[in-house]
C-alpha positions as CSV (number, residue, x, y, z in Angstrom):
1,X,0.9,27.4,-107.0
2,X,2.8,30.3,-105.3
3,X,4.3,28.7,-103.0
4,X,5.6,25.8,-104.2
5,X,7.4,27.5,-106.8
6,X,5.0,26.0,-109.8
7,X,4.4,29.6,-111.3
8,X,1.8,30.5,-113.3
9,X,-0.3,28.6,-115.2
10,X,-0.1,30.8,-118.6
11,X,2.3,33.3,-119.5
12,X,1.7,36.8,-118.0
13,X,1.0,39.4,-120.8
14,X,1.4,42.8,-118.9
15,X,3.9,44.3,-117.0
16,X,1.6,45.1,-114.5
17,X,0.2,41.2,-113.9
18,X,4.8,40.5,-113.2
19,X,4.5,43.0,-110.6
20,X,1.9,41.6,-109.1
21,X,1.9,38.3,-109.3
22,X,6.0,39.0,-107.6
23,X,4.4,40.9,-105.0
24,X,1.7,38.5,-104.1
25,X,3.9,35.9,-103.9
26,X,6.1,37.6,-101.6
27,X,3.3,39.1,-99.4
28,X,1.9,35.2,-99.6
29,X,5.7,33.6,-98.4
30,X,6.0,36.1,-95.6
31,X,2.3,35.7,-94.4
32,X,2.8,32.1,-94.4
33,X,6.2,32.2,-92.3
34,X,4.4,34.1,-89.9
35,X,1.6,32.1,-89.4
36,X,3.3,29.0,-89.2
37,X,5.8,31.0,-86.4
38,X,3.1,32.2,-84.5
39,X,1.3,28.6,-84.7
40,X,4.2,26.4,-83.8
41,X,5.9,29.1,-81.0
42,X,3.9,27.5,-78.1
43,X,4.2,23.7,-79.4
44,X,8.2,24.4,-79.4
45,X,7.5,26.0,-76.2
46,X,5.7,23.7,-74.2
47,X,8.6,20.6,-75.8
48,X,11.4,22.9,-74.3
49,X,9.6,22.8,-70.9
50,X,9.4,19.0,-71.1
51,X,12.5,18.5,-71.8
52,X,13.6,20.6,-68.9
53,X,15.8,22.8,-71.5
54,X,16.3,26.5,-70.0
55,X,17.8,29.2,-71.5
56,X,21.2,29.2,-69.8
57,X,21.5,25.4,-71.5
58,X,20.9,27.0,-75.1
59,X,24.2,29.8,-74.2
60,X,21.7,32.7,-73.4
């Protein structure tokens, strides 16, 4: 629900359940970005390999 931007269910009634509920849902983006990063880095990898693409042909 986080991540796609839904929100919350019910309204939040404390101050402290905003706070945390913005700070999960940053922690939760950036964890995510990672992940995927980390997960997809070889597969991008091993296509730029295939397709013979060095890093003088991307202006390195």
């Amino acid at each position: 629900m986080i991540l796609t931007g839904m929100g919350p269910v019910s309204p939040m009634p404390t101050d402290g359940a905003k706070i945390f509920a913005s700070l999960y849902a940053l922690f939760s983006g950036l964890v995510f970005v990672t992940v995927m990063g980390v997960t997809l880095a070889p597969l991008v990898h091993r296509l730029l390999h295939k397709f013979n693409i060095d890093e003088k042909d991307l202006g390195r």
